[in-house]
N, C-alpha and C positions, 0 to 999 in steps of 0.2 A: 508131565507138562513141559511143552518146549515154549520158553516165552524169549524172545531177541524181536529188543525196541527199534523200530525206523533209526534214532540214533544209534542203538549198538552196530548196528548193520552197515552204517554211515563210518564209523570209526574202524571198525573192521573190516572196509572196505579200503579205507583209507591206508592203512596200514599196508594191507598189501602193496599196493602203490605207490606208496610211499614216494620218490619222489623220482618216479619213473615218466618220460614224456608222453604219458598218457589220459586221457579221460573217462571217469564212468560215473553214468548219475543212474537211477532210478527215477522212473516217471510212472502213475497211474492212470487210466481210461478213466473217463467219466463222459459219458457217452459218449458222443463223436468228436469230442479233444484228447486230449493227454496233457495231466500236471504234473508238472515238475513239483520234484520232491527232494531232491540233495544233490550235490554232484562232486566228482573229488577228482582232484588232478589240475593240468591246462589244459584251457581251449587248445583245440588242436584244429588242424585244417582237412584232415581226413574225412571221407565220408563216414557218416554214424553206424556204426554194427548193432544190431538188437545180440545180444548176449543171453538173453533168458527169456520166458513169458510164466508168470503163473497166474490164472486167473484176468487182474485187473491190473496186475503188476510185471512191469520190464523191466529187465535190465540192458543198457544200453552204454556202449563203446564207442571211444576215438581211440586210434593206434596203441592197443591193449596187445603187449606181446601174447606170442600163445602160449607161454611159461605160468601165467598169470591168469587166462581163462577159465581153467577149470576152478583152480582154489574159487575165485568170480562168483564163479556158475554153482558153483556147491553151498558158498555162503548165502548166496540170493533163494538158493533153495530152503536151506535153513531158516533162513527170515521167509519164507512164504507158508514154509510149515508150524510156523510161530503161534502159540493162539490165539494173540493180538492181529493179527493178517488175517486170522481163519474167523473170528469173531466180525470184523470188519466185511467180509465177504459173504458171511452170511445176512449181516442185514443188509443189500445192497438189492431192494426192488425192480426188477424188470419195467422198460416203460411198456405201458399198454395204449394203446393205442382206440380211439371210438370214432368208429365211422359215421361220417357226417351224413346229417339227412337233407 
């Protein structure tokens, strides 16, 4: 069983960044938006890098050295392989659609 909480993920991301000029939050789809869900570091003025996708879940950057990415990228992956992620994904309905008469 691999279980890492939204907050583990959050703290653990945190950490790597620690207190580098950088930013990274994780955001979800929920159909045609995106919620924000945590973010660590400072506002930065760079444009936004998407860093990961799994499913319904991004990970996403401001001036993220590239020393830093991959650890990122490998955690975000860990946290989508999580059960709590995969439990979550699985109930998650398709809209359907009914043609009007």
């Amino acid at each position: 069983m691999n279980s890492m909480t939204e907050q583990q993920f959050r703290d653990q991301a945190a950490a790597i960044v620690k207190d580098r000029p950088a930013k990274v939050w994780l955001v979800r789809s929920a159909g045609h938006r995106l919620d924000f869900l945590w973010g660590v570091g400072v506002s930065r003025t760079a444009e936004p890098e998407r860093l990961g996708r799994h499913g319904r879940h991004y990970l996403v950057g401001q001036d993220v050295p590239e020393e830093l990415k991959p650890q990122l990228v490998a955690l975000f992956d860990d946290f989508c392989q999580s059960d709590e992620v995969q439990q979550a994904e699985s109930t998650v309905r398709p809209l359907r659609f009914v043609p009007a008469r």
